[in-house]
C-alpha positions as CSV (number, residue, x, y, z in Angstrom):
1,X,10.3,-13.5,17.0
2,X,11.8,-11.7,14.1
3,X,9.3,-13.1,11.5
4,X,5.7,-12.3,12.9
5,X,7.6,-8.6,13.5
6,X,8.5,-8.9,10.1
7,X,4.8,-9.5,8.8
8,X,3.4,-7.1,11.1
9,X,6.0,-4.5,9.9
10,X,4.8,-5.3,6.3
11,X,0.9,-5.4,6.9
12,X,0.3,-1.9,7.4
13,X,3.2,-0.8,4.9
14,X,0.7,-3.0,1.9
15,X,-2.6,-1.6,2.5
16,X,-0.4,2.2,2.4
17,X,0.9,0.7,-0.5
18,X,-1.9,0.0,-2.0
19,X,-4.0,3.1,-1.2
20,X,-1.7,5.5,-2.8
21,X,-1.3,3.1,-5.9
22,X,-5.3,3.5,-5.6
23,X,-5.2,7.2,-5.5
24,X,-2.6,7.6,-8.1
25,X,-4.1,5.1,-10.1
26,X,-7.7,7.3,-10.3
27,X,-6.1,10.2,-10.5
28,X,-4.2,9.2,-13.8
29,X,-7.9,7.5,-15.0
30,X,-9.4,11.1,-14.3
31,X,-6.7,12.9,-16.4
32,X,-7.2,11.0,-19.3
């Protein structure tokens, strides 16, 4: 049904989220 595919489609898209807010985040630390 369309809301588990909706969760499922959001799952994955977090953790990306996430990571590259990670990443970015350290990056910014390491230029200061």
């Amino acid at each position: 049904n369309e809301t588990s595919y909706q969760v499922l489609n959001l799952e994955p898209f977090t953790v990306y989220s996430f990571r590259v807010a990670a990443k970015n985040g350290m990056i910014l630390f390491m230029g200061i």
